[in-house]
N, C-alpha and C positions, 0 to 999 in steps of 0.2 A: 218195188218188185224187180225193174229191171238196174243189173246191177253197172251196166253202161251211165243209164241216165243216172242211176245214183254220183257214178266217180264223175259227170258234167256238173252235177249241183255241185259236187264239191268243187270243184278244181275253179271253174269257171271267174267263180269270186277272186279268187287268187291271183288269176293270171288278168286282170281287169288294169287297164291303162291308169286307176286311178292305183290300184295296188303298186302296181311297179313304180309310178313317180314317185309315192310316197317313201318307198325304197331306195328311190335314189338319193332325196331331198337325204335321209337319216345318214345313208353312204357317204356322199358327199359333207354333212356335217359331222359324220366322222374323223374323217381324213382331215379337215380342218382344226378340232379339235385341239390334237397334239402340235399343231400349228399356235395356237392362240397361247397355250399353256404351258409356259416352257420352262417352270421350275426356278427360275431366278429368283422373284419375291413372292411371296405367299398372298401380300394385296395383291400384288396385279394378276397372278394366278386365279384370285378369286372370283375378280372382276373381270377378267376375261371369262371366266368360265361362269358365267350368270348371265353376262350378256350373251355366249353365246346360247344357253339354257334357254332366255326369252326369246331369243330370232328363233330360236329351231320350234318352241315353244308357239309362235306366231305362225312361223312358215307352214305348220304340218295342216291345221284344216283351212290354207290358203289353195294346199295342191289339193284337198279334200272334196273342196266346195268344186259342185259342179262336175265332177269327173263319177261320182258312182249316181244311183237312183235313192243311196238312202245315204245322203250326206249330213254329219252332223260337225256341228259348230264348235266342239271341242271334242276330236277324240281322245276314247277314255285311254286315262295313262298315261297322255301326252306329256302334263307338268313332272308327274311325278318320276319318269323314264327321264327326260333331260335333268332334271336337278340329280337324279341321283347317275347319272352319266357324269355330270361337271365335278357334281363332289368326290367321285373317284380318281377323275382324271385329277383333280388337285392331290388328293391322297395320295396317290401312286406318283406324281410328280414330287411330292414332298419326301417321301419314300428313299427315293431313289437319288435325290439332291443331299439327303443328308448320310447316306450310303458312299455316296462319291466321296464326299469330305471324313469318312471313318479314316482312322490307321490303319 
């Protein structure tokens, strides 16, 4: 009814200390990312970017646990958000490595 306490229920979850680290945790293995992936061989492109797929994959209900009242053990989307993050960042590395070497 009241439309204050509605925009608290919303917002509140959002702006929650477990929300934001888990924010950072995906930011920060952003930025690393194109770190790890640097287009020179497609194995180690691969294997960089699978390993980081499991660490991020691991990391996210490590910030999870213990920070909100309804913590779950695998948040959903987790595996399938980093694999399909790595296989881009490989694609779009490959992309653009054999772009370099065109005429």
């Amino acid at each position: 009814d009241d439309p204050g306490r509605a925009l608290t229920v919303v917002l509140d979850p959002l702006l929650s200390v477990g929300t934001l680290e888990g924010a950072a945790l995906w930011a920060l293995a952003a930025g690393a990312l194109p770190l790890l992936v640097r287009g020179r061989s497609a194995a180690a492109d691969i294997v960089a970017a699978t390993v980081w797929a499991a660490g991020l994959a691991s990391a996210s209900p490590l910030v999870d646990s213990g920070l909100s009242a309804v913590s779950h053990p695998t948040p959903r989307g987790v595996v399938l958000g980093t694999v399909l993050a790595g296989a881009i960042a490989v694609c779009a590395r490959a992309v653009r490595a054999s772009a370099a070497r065109a005429p």
